[in-house]
Backbone bond lengths (Angstrom), bond angles and torsions (degrees), N, CA, C in turn:
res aa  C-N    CA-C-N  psi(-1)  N-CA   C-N-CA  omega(-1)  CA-C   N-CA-C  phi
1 X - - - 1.446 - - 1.524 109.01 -
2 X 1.452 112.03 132.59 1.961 115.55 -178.87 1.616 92.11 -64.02
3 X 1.260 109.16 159.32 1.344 125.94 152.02 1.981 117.78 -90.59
4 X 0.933 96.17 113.83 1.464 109.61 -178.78 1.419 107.21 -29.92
5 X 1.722 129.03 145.50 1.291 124.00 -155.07 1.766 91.10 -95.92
6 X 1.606 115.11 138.58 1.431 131.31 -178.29 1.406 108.84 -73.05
7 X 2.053 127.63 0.82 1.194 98.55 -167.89 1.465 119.06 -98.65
8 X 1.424 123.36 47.82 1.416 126.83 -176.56 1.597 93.59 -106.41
9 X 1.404 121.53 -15.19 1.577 133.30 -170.66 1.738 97.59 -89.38
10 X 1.080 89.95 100.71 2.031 87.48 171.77 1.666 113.90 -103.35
11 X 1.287 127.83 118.31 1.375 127.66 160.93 0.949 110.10 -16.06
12 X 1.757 122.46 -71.12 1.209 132.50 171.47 1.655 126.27 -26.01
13 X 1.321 113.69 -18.73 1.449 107.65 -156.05 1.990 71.85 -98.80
14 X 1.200 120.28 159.22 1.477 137.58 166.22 1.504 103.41 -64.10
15 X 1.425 138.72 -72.37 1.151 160.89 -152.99 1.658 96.19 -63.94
16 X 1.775 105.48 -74.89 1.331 104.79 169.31 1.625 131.41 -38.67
17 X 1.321 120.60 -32.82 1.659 138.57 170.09 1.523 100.84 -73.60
18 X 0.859 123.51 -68.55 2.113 115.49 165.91 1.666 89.88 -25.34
19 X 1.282 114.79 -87.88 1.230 124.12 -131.53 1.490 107.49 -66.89
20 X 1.311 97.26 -16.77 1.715 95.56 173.93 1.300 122.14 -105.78
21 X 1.250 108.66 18.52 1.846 123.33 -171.77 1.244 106.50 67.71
22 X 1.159 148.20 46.60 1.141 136.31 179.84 1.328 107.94 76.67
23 X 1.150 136.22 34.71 1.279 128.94 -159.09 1.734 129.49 64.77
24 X 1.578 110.13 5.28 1.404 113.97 -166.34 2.019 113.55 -85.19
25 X 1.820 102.51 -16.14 0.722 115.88 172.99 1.925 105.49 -84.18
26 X 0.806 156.57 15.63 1.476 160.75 111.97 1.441 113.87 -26.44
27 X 0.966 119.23 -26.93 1.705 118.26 -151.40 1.901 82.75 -80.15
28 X 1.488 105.12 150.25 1.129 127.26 -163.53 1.508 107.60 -91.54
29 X 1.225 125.97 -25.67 1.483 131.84 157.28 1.620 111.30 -118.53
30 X 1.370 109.26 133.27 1.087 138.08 159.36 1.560 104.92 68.77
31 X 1.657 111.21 42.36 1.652 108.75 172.58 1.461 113.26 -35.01
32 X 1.401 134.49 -50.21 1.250 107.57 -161.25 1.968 115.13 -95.07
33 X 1.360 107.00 -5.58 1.333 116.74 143.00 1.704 121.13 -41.01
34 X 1.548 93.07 -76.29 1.568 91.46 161.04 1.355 134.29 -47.44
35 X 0.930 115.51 -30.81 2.010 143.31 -173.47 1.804 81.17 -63.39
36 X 0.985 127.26 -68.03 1.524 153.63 -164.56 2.026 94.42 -39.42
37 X 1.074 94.79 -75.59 1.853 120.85 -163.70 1.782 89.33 -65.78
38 X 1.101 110.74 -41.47 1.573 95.51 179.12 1.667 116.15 -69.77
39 X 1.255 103.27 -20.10 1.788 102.42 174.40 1.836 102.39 -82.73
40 X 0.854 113.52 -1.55 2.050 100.15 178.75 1.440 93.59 -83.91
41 X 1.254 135.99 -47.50 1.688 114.20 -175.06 1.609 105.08 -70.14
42 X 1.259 114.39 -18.22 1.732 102.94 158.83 1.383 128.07 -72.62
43 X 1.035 92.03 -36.23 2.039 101.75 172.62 1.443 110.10 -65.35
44 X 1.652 109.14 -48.72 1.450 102.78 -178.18 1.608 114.02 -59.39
45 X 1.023 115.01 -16.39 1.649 122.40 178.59 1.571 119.44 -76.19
46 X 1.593 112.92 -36.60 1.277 112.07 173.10 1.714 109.11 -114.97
47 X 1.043 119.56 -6.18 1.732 107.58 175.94 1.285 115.83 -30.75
48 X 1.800 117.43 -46.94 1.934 110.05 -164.92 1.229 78.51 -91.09
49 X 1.227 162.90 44.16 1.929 143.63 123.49 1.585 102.21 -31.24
50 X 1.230 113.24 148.88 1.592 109.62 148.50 1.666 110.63 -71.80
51 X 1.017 101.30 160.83 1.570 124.84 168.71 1.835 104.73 -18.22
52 X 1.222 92.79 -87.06 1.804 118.86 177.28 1.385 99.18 -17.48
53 X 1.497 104.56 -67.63 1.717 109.33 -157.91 1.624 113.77 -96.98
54 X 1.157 114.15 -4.22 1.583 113.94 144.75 1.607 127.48 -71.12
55 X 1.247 112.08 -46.80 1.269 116.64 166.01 1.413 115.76 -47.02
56 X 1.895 108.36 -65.94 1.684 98.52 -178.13 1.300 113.10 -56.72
57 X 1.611 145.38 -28.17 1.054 125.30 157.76 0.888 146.29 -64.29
58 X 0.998 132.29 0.34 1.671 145.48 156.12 1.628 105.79 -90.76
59 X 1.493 142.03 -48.44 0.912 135.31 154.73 1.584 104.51 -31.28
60 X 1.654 134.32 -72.02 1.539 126.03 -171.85 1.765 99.18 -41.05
61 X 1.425 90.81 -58.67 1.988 87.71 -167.74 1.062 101.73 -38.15
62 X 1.460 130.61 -62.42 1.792 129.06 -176.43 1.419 99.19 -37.45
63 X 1.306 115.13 -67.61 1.283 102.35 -140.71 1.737 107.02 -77.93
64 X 1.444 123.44 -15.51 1.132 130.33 164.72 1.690 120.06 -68.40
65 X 1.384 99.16 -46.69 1.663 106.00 -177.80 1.312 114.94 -52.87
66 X 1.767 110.21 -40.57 1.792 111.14 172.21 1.614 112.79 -47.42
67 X 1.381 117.15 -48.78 1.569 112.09 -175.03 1.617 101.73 -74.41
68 X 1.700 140.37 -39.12 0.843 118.98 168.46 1.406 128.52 -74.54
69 X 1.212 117.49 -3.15 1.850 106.54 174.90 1.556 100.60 -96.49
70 X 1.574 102.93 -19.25 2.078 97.35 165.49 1.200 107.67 -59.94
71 X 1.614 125.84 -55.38 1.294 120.44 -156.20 1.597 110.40 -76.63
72 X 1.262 115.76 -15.43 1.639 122.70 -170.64 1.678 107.26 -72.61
73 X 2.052 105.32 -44.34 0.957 81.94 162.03 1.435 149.22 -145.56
74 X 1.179 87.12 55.44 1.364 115.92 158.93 1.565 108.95 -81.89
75 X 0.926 129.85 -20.61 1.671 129.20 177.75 1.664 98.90 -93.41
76 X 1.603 131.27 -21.99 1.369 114.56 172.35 1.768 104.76 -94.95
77 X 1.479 106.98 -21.99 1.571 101.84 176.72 1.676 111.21 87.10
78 X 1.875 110.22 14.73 1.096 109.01 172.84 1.931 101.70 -118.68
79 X 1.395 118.55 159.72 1.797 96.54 -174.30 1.943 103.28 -85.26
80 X 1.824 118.30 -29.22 1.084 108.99 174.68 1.229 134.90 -137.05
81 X 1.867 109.66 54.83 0.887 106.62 -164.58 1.721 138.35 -42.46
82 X 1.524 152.80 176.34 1.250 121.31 -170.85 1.782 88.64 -110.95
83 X 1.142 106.93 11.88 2.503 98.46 174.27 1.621 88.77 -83.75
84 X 1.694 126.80 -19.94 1.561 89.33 -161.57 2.214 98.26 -102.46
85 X 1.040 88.56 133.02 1.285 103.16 -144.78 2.235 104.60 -118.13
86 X 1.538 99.24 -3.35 1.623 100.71 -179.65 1.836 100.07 -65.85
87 X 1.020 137.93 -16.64 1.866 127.64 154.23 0.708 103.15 -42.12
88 X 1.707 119.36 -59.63 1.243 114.50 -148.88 2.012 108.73 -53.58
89 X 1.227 91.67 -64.01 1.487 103.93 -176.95 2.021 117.82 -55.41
90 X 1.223 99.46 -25.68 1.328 94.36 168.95 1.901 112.81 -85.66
91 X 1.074 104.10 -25.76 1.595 111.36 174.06 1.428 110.98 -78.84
92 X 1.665 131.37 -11.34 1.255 124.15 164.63 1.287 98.54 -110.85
93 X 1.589 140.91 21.76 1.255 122.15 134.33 1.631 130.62 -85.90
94 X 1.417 105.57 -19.88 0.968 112.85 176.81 1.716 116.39 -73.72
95 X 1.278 115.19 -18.52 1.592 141.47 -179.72 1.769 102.57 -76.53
96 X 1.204 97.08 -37.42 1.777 99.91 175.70 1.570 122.37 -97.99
97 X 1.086 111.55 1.26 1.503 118.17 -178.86 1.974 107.25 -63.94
98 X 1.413 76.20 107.90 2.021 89.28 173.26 1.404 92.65 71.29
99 X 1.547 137.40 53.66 1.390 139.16 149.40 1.514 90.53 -80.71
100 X 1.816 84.31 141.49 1.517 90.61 151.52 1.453 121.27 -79.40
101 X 1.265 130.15 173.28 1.740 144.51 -113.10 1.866 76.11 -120.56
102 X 1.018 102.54 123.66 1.535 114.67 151.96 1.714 122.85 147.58
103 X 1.033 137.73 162.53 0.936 124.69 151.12 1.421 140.01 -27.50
104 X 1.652 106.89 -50.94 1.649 101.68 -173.74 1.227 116.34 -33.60
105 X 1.820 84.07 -64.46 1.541 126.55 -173.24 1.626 101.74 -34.75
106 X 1.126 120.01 -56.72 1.404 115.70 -177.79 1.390 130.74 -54.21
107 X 1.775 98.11 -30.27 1.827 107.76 174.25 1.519 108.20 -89.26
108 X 1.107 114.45 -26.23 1.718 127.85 164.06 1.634 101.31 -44.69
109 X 1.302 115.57 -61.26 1.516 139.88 -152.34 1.867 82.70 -60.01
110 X 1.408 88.11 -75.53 1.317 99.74 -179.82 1.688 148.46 -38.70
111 X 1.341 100.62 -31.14 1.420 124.51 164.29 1.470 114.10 -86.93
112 X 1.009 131.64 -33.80 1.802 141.40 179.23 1.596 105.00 -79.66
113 X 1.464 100.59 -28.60 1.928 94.48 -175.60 1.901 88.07 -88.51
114 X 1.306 140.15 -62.78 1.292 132.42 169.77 1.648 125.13 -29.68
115 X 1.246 112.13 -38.52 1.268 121.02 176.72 1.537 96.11 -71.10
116 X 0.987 142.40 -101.45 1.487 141.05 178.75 1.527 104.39 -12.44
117 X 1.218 128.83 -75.68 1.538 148.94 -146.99 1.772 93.00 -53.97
118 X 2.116 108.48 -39.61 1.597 117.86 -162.33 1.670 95.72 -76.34
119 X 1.340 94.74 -54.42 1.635 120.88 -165.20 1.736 104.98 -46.59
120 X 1.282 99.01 -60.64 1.649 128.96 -159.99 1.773 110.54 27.86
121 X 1.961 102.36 63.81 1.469 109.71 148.86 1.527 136.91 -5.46
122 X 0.942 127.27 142.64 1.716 118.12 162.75 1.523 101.34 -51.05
123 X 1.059 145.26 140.43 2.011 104.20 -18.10 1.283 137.54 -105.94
124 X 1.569 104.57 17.01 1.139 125.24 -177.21 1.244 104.71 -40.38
125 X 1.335 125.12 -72.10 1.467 164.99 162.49 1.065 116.80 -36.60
126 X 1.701 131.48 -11.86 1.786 134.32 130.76 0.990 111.92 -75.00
127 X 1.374 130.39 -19.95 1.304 122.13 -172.45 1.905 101.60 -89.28
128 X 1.050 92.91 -44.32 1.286 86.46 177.30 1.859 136.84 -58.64
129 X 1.302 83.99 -34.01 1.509 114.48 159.07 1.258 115.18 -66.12
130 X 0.717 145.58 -15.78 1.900 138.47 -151.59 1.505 82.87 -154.75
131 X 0.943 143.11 -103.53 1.668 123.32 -146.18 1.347 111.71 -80.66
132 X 1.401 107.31 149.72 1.582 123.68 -157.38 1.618 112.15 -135.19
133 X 1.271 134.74 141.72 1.121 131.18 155.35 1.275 97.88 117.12
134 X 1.446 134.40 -168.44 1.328 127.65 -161.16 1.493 106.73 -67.30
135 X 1.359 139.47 -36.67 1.379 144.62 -166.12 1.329 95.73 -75.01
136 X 1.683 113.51 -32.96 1.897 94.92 -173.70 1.380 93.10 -94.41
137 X 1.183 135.66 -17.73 1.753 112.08 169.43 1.277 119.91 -42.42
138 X 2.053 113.01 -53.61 1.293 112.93 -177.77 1.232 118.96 -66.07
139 X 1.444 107.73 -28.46 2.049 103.46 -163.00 1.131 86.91 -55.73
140 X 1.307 138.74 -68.43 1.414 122.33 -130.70 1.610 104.59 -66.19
141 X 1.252 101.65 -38.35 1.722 99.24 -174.37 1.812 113.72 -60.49
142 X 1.503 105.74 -35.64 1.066 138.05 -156.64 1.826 89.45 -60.77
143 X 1.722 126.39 -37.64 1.192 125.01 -114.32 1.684 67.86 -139.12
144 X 1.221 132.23 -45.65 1.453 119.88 173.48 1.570 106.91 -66.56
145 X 1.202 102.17 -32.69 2.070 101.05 -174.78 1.549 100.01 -78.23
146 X 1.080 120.17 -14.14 1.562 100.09 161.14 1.589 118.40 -86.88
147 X 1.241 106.54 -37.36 1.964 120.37 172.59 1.487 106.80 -39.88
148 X 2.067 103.86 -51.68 1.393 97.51 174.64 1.169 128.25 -79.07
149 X 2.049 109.75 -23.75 1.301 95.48 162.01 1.836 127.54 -48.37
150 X 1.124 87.53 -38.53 2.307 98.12 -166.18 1.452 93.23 -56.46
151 X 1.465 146.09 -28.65 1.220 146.52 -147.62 1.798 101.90 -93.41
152 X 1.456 78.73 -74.47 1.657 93.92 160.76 1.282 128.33 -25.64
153 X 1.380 138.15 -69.55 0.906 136.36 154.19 1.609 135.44 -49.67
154 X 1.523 110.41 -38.94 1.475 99.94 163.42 1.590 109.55 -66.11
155 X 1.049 120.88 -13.82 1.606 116.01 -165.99 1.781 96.92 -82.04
156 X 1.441 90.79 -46.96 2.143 92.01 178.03 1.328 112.20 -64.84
157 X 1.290 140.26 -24.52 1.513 165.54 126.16 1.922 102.75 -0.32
158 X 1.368 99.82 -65.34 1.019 115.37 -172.86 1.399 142.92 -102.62
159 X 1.703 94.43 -6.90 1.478 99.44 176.39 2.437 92.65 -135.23
C-alpha cells in the first residue's frame, strides 16, 4: 500500500512544523525515532522547571498536540500517519519527568520511551487500536511515556 503524499504538510505552516517535529518527522527511516531525538533539545530546555511547570507543559503539549495531530491529518487524509511525530516528543517528555541530570539518563530515557512507543504492550496497543484522531495519536505515546517513565525511575531507584 503507497503512503499518502506529505505535500499538503508545509514547514511553513506553524501547526504543520509542530506536527512534524520540526521537520524531524520527514526523515525517511525511522520518523518517529527521529520524532524522539528532536524532543531532547526540548527537554534540555525545560528539565530545571520545577515540578508544577514541567508538568503544565507537557499537559499544554497534550492538550495542543490533539488539535495539531487532528489538523495534520486531516490535511494528509491519513488518521496516523508515521512524519507526524509531536507524541513523539511529548511522550519522551513525559519519559523524562524527574530523570536524574545527565546524559546516560537521557539515552536510557530515550531507549525505554522507543521500546514501549515500537513494542506498544497491553495497553498501549488497545489504546492504540480503539481510539483515533488527535487524542488517540497522543494516548498511546502519552501511555508508553509513562511505561518509560515507571522504568526509568525504578532503574534511577536502583542504580
Amino acid at each position: 500500500m503507497r503512503k499518502p503524499e506529505l505535500a499538503p504538510l508545509k514547514l511553513s505552516n506553524p501547526v504543520h512544523l509542530l506536527a512534524l517535529g520540526f521537520g524531524s518527522g520527514l526523515s525517511p527511516i525511522m520518523p518517529g525515532t527521529m520524532g524522539t531525538l528532536a524532543a531532547i533539545p526540548l527537554y534540555l530546555l525545560i528539565q530545571g522547571l520545577s515540578a508544577p511547570w514541567y508538568i503544565a507543559i507537557l499537559v499544554l503539549g497534550f492538550i495542543v498536540g490533539m488539535w495539531i495531530c487532528d489538523v495534520a491529518t486531516k490535511a494528509i487524509g491519513q488518521p496516523d500517519h508515521g512524519a507526524i511525530v509531536w507524541d513523539e516528543i511529548i511522550g519522551f517528555g513525559i519519559t523524562m519527568f524527574a530523570a536524574p541530570a545527565g546524559v546516560v539518563w537521557i539515552v536510557v530515557g530515550f531507549v525505554l520511551f522507543r521500546i514501549f512507543d515500537i513494542l506498544k504492550p497491553w495497553p498501549i496497543r488497545w489504546f492504540d487500536r480503539r481510539i483515533h484522531g488527535g487524542f488517540g495519536i497522543m494516548l498511546d505515546d502519552v501511555i508508553a511515556g509513562l511505561f518509560a517513565l515507571a522504568c526509568l525511575q525504578l532503574l534511577a531507584q536502583y542504580f
